[in-house]
N, CA, C and O atoms as CSV, one atom per row, in Angstrom:
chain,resi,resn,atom,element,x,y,z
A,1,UNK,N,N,80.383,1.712,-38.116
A,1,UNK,CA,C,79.141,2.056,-37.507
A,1,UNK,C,C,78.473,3.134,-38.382
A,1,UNK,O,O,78.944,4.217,-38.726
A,2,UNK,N,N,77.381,2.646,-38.639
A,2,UNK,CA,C,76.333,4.020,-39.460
A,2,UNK,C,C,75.205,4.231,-38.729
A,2,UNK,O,O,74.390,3.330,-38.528
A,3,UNK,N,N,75.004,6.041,-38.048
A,3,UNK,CA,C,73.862,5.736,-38.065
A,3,UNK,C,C,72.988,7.168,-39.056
A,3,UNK,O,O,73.471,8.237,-39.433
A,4,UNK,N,N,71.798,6.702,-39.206
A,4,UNK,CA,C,71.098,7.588,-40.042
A,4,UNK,C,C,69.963,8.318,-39.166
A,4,UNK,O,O,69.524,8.117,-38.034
A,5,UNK,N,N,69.686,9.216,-40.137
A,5,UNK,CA,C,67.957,9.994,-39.735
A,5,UNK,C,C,68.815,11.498,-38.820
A,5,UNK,O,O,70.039,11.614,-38.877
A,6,UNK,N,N,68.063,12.369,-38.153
A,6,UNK,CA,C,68.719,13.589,-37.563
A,6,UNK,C,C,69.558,13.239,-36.506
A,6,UNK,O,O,69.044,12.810,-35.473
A,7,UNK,N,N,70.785,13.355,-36.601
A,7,UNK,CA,C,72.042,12.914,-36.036
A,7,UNK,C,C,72.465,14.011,-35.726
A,7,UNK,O,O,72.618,14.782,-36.673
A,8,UNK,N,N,72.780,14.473,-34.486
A,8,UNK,CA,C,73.432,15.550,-33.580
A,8,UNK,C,C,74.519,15.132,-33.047
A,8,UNK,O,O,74.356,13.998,-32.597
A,9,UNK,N,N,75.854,15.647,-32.847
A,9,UNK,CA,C,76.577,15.335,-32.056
A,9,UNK,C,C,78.098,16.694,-31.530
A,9,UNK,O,O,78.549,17.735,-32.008
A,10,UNK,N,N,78.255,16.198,-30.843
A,10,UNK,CA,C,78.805,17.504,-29.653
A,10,UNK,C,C,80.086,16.975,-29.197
A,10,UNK,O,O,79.952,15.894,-28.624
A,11,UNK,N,N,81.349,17.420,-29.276
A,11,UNK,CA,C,82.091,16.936,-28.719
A,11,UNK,C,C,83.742,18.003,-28.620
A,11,UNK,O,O,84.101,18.811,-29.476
A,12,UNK,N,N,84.341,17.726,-27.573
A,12,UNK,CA,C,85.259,18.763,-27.533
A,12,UNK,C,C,85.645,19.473,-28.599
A,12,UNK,O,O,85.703,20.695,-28.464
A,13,UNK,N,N,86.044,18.780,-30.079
A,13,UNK,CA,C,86.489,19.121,-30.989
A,13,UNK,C,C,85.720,19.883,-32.518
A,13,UNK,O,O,86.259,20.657,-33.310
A,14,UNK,N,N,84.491,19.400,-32.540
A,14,UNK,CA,C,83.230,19.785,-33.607
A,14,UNK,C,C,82.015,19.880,-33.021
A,14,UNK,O,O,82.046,19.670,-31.808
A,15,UNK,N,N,81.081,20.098,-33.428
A,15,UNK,CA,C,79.472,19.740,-33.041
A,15,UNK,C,C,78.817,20.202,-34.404
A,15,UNK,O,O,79.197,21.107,-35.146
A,16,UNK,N,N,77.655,19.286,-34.555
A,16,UNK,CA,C,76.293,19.465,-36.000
A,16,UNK,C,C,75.163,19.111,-35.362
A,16,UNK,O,O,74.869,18.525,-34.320
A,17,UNK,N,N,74.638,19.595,-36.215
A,17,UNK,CA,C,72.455,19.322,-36.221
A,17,UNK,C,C,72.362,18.403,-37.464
A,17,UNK,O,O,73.097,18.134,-38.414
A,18,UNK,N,N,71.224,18.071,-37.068
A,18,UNK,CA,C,70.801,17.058,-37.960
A,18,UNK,C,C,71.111,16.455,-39.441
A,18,UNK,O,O,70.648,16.756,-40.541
A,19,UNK,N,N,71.873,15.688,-39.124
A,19,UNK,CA,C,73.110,15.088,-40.426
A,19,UNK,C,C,72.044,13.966,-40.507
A,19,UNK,O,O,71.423,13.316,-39.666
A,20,UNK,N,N,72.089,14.006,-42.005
A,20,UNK,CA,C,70.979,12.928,-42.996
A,20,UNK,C,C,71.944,11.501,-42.208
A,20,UNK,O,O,71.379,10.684,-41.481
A,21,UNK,N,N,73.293,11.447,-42.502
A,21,UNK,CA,C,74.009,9.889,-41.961
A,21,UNK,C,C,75.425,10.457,-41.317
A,21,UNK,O,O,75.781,11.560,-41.734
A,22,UNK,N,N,76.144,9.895,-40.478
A,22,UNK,CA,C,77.046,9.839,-40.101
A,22,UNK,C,C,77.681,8.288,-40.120
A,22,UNK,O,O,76.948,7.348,-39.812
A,23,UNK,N,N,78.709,8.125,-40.395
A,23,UNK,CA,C,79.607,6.674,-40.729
A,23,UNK,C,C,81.024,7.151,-39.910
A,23,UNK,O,O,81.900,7.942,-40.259
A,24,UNK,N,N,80.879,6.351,-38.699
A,24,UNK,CA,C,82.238,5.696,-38.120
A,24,UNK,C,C,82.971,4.857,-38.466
A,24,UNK,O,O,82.574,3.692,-38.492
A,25,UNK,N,N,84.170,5.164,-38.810
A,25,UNK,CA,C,85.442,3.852,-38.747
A,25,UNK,C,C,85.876,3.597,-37.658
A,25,UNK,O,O,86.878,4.239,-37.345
A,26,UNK,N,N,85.466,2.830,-36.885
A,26,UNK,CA,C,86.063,2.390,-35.765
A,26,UNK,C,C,87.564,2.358,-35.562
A,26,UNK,O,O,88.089,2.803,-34.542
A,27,UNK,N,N,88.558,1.560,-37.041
A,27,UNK,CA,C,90.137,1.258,-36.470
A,27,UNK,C,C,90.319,2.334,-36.259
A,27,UNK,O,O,90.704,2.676,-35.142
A,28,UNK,N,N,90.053,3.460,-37.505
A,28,UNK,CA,C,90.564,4.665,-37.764
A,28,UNK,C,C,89.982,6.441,-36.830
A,28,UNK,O,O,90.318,7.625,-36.856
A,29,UNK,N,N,88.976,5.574,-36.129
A,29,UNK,CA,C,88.617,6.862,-35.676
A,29,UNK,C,C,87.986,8.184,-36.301
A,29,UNK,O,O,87.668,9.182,-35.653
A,30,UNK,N,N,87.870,8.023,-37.577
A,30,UNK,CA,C,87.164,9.064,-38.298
A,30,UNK,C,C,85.968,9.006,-38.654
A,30,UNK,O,O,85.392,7.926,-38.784
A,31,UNK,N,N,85.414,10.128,-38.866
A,31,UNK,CA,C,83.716,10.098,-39.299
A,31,UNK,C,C,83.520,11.002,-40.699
A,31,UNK,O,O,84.353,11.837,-41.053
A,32,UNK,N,N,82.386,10.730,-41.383
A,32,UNK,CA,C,82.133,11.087,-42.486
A,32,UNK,C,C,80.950,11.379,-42.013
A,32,UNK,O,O,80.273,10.430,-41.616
A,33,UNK,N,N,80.374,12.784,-41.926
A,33,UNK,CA,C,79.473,13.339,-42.098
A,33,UNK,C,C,78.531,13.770,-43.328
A,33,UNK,O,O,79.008,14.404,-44.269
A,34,UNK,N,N,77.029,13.362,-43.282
A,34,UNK,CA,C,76.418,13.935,-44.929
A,34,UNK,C,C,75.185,14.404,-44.088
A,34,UNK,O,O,74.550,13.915,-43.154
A,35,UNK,N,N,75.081,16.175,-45.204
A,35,UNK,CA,C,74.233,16.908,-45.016
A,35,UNK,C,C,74.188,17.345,-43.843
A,35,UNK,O,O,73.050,17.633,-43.474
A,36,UNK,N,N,74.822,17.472,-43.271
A,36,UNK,CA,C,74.711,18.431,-41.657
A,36,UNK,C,C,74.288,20.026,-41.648
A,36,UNK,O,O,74.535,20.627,-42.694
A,37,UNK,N,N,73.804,20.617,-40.801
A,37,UNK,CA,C,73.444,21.629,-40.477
A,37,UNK,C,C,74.062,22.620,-39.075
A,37,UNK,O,O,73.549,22.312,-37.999
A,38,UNK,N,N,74.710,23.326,-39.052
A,38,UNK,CA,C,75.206,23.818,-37.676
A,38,UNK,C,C,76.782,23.489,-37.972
A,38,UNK,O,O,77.415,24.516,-37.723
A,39,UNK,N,N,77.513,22.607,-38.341
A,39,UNK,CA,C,78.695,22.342,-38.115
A,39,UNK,C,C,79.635,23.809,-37.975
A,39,UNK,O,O,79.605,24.875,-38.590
A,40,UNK,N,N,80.605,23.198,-36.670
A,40,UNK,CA,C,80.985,23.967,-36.275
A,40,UNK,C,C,82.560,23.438,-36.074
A,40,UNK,O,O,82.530,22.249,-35.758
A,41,UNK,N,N,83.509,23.796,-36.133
A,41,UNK,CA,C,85.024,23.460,-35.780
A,41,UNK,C,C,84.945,24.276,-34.331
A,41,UNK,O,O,84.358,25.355,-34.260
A,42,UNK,N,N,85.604,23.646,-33.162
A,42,UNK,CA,C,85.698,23.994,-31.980
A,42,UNK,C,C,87.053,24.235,-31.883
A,42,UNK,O,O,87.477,25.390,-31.926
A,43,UNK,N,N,87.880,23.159,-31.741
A,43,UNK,CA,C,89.403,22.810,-31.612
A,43,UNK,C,C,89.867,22.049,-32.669
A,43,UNK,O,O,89.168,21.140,-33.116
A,44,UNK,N,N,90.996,22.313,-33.143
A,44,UNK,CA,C,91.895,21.700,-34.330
A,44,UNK,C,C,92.891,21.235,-33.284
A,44,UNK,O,O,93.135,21.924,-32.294
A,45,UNK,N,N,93.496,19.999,-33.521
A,45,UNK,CA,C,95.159,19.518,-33.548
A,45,UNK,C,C,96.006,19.919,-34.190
A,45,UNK,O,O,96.991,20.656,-34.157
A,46,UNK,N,N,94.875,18.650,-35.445
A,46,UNK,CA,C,95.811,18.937,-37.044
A,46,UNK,C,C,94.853,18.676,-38.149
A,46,UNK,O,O,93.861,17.947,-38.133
A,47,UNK,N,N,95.357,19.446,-39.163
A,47,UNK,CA,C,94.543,19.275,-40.215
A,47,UNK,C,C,94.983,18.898,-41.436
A,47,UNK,O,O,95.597,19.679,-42.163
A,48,UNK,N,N,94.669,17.501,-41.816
A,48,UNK,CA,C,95.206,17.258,-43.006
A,48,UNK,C,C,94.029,17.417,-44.537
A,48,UNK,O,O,92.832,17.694,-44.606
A,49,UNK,N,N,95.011,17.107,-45.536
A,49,UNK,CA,C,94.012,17.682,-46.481
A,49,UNK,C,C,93.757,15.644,-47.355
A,49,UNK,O,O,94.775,14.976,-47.541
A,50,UNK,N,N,92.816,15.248,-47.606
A,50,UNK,CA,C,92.909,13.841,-48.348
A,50,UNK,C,C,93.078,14.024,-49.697
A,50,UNK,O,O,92.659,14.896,-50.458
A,51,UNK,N,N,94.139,12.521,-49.957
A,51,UNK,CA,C,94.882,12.210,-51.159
A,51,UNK,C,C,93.763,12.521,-52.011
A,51,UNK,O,O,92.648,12.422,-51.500
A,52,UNK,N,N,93.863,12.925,-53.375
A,52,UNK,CA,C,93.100,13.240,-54.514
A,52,UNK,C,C,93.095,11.502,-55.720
A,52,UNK,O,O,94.011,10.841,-56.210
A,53,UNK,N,N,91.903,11.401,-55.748
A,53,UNK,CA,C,92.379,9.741,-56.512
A,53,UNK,C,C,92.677,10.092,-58.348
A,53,UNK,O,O,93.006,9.180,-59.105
């Protein structure tokens, strides 16, 4: 799922202002945020760091 243009979103764990795109992986549950404004970490689980190619 992609969506584009000022993308806000709020949720137990993070919240941002207006992100140029956000991209969902649905199997995986993760999001890729670009250009956001506000981001904020609320609650951590866990934090991993991604493989380097």
């Amino acid at each position: 799922m992609v969506y584009n243009g000022k993308v806000n979103y709020r949720s137990k764990f993070i919240s941002f202002d207006d992100a140029e795109k956000v991209v969902i992986d649905e199997k995986t549950s993760t999001k890729k945020i670009f250009n956001c404004k506000n981001f904020k970490v609320i609650e951590v689980k866990s934090l991993t760091q991604p493989a380097t190619k």
